[in-house]
C-alpha positions in Angstrom: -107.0 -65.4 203.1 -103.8 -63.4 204.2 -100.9 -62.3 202.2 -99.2 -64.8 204.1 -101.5 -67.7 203.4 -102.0 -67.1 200.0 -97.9 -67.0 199.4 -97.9 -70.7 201.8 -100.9 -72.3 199.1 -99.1 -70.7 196.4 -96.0 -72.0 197.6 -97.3 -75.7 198.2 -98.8 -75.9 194.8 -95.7 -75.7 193.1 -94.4 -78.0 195.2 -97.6 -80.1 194.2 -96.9 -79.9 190.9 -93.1 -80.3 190.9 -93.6 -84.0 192.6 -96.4 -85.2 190.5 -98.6 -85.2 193.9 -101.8 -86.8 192.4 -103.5 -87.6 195.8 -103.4 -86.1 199.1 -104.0 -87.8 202.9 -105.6 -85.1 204.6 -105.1 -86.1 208.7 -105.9 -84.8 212.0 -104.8 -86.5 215.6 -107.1 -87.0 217.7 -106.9 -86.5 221.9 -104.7 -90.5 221.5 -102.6 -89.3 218.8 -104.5 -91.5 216.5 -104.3 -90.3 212.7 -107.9 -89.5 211.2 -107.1 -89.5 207.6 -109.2 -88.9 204.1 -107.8 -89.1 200.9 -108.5 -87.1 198.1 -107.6 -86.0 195.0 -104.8 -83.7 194.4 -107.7 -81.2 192.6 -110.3 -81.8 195.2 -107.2 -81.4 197.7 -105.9 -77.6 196.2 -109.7 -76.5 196.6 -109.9 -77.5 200.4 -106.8 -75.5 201.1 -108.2 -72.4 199.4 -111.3 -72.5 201.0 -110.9 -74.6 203.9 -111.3 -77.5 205.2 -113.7 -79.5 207.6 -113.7 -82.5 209.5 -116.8 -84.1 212.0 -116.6 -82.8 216.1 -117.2 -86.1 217.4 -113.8 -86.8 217.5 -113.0 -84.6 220.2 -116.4 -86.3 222.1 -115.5 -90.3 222.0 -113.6 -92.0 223.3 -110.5 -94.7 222.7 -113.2 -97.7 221.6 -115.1 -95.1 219.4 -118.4 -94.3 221.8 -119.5 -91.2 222.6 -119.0 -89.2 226.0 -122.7 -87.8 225.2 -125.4 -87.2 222.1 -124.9 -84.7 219.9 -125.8 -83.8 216.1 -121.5 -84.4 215.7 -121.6 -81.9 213.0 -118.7 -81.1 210.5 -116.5 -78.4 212.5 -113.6 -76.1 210.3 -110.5 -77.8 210.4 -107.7 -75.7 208.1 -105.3 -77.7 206.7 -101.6 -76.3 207.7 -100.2 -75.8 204.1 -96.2 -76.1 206.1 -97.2 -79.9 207.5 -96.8 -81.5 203.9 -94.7 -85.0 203.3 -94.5 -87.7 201.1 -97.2 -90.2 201.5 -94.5 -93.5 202.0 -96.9 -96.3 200.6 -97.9 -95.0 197.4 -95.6 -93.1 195.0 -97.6 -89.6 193.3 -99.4 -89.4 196.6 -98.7 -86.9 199.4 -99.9 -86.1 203.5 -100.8 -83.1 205.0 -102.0 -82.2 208.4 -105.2 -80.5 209.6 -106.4 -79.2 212.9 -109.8 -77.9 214.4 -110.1 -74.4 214.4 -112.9 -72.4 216.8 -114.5 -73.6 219.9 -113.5 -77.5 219.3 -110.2 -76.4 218.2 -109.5 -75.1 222.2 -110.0 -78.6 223.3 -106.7 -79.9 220.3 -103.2 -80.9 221.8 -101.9 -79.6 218.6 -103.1 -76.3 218.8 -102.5 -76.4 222.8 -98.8 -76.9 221.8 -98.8 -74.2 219.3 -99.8 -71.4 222.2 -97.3 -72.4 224.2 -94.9 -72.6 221.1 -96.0 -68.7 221.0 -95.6 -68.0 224.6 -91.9 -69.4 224.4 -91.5 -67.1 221.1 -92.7 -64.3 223.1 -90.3 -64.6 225.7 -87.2 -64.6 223.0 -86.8 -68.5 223.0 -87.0 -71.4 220.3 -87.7 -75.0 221.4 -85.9 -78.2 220.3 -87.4 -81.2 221.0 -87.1 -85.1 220.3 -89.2 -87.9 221.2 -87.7 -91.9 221.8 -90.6 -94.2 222.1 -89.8 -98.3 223.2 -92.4 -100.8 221.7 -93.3 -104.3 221.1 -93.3 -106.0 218.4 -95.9 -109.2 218.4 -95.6 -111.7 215.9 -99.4 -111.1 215.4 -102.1 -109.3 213.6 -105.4 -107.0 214.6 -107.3 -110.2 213.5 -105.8 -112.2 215.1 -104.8 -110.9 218.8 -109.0 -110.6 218.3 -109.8 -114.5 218.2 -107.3 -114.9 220.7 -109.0 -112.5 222.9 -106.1 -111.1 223.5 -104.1 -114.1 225.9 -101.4 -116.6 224.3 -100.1 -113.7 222.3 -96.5 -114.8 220.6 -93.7 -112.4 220.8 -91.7 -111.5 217.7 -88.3 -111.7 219.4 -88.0 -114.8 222.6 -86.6 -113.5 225.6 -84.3 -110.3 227.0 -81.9 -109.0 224.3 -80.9 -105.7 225.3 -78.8 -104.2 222.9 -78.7 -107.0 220.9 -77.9 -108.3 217.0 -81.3 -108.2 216.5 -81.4 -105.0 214.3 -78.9 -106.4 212.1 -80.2 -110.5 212.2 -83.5 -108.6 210.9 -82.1 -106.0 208.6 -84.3 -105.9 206.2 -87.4 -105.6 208.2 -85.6 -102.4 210.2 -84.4 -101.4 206.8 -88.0 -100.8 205.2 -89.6 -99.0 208.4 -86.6 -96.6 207.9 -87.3 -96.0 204.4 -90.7 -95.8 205.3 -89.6 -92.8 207.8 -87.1 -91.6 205.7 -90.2 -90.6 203.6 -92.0 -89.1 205.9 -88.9 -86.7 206.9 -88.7 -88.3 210.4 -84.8 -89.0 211.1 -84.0 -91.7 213.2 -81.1 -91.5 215.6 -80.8 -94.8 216.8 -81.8 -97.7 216.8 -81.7 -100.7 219.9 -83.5 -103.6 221.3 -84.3 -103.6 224.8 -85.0 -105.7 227.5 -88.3 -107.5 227.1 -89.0 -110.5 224.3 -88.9 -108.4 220.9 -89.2 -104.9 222.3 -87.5 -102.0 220.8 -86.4 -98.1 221.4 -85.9 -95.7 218.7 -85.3 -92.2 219.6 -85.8 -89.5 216.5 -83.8 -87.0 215.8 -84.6 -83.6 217.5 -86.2 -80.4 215.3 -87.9 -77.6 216.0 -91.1 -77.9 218.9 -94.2 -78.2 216.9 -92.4 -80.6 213.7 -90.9 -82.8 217.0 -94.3 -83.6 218.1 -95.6 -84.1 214.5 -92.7 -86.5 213.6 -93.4 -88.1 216.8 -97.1 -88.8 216.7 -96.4 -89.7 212.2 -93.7 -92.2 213.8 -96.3 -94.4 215.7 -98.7 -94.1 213.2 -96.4 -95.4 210.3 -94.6 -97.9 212.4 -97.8 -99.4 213.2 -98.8 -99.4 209.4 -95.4 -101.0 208.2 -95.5 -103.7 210.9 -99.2 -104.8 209.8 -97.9 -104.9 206.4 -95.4 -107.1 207.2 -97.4 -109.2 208.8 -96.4 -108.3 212.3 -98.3 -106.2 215.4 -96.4 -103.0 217.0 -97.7 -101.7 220.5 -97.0 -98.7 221.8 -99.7 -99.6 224.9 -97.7 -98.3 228.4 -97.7 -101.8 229.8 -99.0 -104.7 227.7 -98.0 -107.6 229.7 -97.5 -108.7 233.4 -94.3 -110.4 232.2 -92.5 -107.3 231.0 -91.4 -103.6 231.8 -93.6 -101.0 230.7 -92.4 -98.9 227.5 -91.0 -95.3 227.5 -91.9 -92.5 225.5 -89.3 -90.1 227.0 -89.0 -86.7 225.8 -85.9 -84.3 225.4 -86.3 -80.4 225.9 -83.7 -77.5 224.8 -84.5 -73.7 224.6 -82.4 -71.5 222.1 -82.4 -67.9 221.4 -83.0 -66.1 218.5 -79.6 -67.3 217.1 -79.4 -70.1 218.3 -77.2 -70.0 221.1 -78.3 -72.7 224.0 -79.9 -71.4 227.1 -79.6 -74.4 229.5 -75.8 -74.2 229.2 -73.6 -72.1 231.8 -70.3 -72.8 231.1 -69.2 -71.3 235.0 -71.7 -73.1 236.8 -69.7 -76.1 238.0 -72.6 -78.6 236.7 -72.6 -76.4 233.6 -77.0 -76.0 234.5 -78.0 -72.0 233.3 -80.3 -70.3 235.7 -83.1 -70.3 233.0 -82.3 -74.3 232.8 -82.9 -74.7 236.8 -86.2 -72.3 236.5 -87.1 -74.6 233.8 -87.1 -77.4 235.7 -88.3 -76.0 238.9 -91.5 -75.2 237.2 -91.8 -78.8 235.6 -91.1 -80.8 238.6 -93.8 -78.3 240.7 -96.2 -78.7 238.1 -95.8 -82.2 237.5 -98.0 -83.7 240.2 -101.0 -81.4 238.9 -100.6 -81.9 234.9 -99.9 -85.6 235.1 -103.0 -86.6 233.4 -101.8 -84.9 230.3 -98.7 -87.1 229.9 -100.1 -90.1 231.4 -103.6 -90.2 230.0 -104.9 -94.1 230.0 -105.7 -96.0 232.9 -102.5 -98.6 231.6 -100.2 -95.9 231.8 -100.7 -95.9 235.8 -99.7 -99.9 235.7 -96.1 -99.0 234.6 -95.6 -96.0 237.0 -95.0 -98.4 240.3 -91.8 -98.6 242.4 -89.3 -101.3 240.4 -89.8 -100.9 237.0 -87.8 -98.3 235.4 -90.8 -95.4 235.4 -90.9 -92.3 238.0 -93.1 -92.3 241.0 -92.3 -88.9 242.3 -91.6 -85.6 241.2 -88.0 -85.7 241.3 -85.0 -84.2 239.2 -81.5 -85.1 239.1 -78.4 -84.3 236.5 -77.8 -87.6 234.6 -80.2 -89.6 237.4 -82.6 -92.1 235.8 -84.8 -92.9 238.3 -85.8 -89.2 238.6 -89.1 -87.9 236.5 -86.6 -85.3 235.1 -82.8 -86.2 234.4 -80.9 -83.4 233.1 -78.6 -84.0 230.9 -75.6 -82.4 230.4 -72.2 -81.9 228.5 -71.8 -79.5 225.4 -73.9 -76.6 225.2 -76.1 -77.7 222.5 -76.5 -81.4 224.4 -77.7 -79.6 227.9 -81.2 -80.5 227.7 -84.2 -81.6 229.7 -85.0 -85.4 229.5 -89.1 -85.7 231.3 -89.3 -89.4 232.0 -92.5 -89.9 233.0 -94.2 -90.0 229.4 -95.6 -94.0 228.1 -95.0 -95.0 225.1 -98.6 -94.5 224.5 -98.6 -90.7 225.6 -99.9 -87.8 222.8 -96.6 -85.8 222.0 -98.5 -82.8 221.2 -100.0 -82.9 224.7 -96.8 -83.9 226.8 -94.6 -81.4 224.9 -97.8 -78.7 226.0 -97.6 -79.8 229.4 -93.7 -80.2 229.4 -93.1 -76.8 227.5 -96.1 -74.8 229.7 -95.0 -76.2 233.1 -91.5 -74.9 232.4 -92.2 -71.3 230.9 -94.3 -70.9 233.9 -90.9 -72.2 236.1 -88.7 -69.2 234.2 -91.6 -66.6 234.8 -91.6 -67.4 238.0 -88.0 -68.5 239.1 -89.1 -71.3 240.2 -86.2 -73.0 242.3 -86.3 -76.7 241.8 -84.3 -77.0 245.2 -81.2 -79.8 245.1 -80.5 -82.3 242.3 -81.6 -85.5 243.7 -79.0 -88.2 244.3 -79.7 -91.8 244.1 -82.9 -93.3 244.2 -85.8 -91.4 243.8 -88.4 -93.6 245.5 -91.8 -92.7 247.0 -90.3 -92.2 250.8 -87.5 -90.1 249.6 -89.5 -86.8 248.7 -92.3 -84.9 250.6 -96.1 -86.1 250.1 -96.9 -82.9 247.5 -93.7 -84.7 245.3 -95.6 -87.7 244.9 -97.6 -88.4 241.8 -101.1 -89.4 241.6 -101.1 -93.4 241.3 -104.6 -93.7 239.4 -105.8 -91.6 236.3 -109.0 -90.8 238.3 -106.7 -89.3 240.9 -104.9 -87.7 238.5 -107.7 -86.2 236.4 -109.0 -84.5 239.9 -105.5 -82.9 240.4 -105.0 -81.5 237.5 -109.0 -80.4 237.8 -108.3 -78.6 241.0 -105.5 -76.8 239.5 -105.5 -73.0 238.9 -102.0 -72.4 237.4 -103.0 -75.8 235.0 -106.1 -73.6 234.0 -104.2 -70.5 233.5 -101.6 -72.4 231.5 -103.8 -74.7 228.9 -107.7 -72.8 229.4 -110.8 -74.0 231.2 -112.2 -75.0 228.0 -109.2 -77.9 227.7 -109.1 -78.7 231.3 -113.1 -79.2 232.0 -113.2 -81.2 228.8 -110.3 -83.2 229.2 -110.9 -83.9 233.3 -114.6 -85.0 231.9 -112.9 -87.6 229.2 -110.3 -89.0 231.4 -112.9 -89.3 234.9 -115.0 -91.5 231.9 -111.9 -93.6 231.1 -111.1 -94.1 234.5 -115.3 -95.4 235.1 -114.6 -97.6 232.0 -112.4 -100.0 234.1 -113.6 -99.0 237.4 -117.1 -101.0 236.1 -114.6 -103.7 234.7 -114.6 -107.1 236.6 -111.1 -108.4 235.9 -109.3 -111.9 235.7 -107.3 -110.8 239.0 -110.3 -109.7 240.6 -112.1 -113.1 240.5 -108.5 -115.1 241.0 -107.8 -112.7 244.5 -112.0 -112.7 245.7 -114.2 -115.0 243.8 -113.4 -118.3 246.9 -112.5 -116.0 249.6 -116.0 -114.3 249.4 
């Protein structure tokens, strides 16, 4: 153990100590953002940061429903626990979180550490990243148990019918006051929060921070949302498109670079849309990139059934200043405000791996002054934009782009990309074996 580590364990040990921590909730995402958590003693806890910590493989080699992509022994693999990630632990007082992530040969294939490179490539080039995630969901007026005996049909909504922007939050204040406190914990600020158009759906967009504490607070968000709803009886989904009766749901991202001091870099007070040059690079190399790396953002088969002409989500690789039917709107205003809003992203994206994709796409635009060509006016629809602008329509399509793609391998490692391209290609067979309802409605008396 480094100077530096040991000064971090001493550090969180007082910090232990000075809270009355008596249990730790040691987690690690997985490739869906899905918290695997143990919880041990505080003692047990101290020892595992000292010495380190490990957690089984196999949950870099299944998939969504829990089966395995292949056979293997699925041994224990080292997982150190980053002494900076800890929190309070929101449902039980004494107890605490903290966050662990593969190290070695399964720790190439993480999000989280896929995030931290490029976190270090930015650093490298003299910038700091501030990002902030907004996620829309649905809330059902149902349970895991019971969407289950349903099969899933005749599910009832918490909230009947389109209120956009409704009383809702305030009708239902104590319910929204809990999941705050519940946040409020967990260190995650909330900026906002909205209904929006669907029967009981919801945005909340978190308060920006600092790259790789944006992605955690975004991925501990869904998690803990989940867990307060189901205690309160109720189901949220975060699923890209859940129903053929609604919109799909958002999980936007926003993107500023700083320097050293913290002066904004995608601010240029004497261009006459006040967009820097390292801004418009920035771009550039996202919206080039975008059609290649879309599987990382847009990684289930249901993420594909939102991202069709008509329903609020981008269909080509577009940008545009303040233009929301573009895959990137830039935003601007006050320096610290110009920032980089990718709108591609489902509610059910990893934010490790779309900030990854986002951040490396864009470095890789200001290495390369990448020139994003004209800010795109009015609606960015498939016709509107050349062929290679268009993005892949099916994850299978998308997994083969991004396959095929040598700056994508440069940027994330052929140990990511083979692995990842092999995982989504099975996701994709999943439903392509998949007889649906529509299927036998549309062929079953025709044939």
């Amino acid at each position: 153990m480094s100077l530096g580590q040991e000064a971090a364990v001493a550090q969180v040990l007082g910090l232990l100590e000075a809270k009355g921590i008596r249990a730790v909730h040691i987690g690690i995402f997985d490739i869906d953002a899905r918290f695997r958590v143990k919880r041990v003693e505080t003692e047990k806890f101290v020892k595992l940061l000292k010495g380190g910590y490990e957690f089984c493989e196999v949950l870099y080699h299944w998939d969504v429903a829990e089966v395995p992509y292949r056979q293997g022994a699925w041994a224990d693999a080292p997982a150190p626990i980053d002494p900076t990630s800890g929190r309070l632990y929101p449902f039980a007082d004494g107890e605490a979180l903290f966050i662990a992530e593969f190290a070695g040969e399964t720790g190439r294939l993480a999000p989280r550490n896929l995030l931290k490179d490029q976190l270090a490539r930015a650093g490298a080039m003299g910038f700091q990243v501030t990002a902030g995630f907004e996620y829309e969901f649905f809330l059902l007026r149902e349970t895991p148990a019971s969407v289950r005996v349903k099969d899933y049909t005749g599910l009832e909504s918490w909230q009947p019918g389109n209120h956009t922007y409704s009383m809702v939050p305030s009708i239902e204040h104590d319910f929204f006051d809990g999941l705050e406190t519940v946040l409020e914990l967990l260190g995650i600020g909330i900026d906002s929060i909205h209904t929006e158009q669907g029967p009981g759906c919801v945005e909340m967009p978190l308060k920006p921070a600092p790259g790789l504490i944006a992605a955690d607070n975004a991925a501990l968000f869904k998690t803990f949302t989940k867990a307060h709803c189901e205690r309160q009886g109720l189901m949220a989904t975060f699923m890209a498109k859940w129903s053929n009766q609604t919109n799909g749901q958002s999980g936007h991202l926003h993107v500023s670079l700083q320097d050293d001091d913290g002066n904004a870099l995608f601010h240029d007070p004497a261009d006459p849309q006040g967009i820097s040059a390292t801004m418009r690079h920035f771009v550039g190399g996202l919206v080039t990139l975008l059609p290649e790396t879309l599987a990382m953002c847009s990684h289930t088969v249901n993420a594909y059934r939102r991202m069709v002409p008509g329903i609020w989500a981008p269909v080509v690789s577009a940008w545009g200043v303040q233009n929301r039917t573009c895959a990137v709107r830039v935003i601007t205003g006050a320096p610290g405000a110009t920032r980089v809003e990718f709108r591609v992203p489902a509610a059910d994206s990893n934010p490790h791996l779309t900030l990854a994709q986002c951040l490396g796409a864009g470095l890789w635009g200001i290495e390369n002054r990448i020139d994003p060509g004209l800010a795109f006016e009015g609606e960015a629809a498939p016709d509107s934009l050349p062929p290679e602008r268009r993005l892949p329509r099916t994850l299978g399509s998308a997994a083969d782009r991004l396959d095929a793609s040598p700056v994508a391998r440069g940027l994330f490692g052929d140990a990511f990309v083979d692995w990842f391209v092999a995982t989504r290609r099975h996701e994709d067979d999943v439903f392509r074996r998949h007889v649906s309802d529509l299927d036998r409605r549309r062929y079953l008396d025709v044939y």
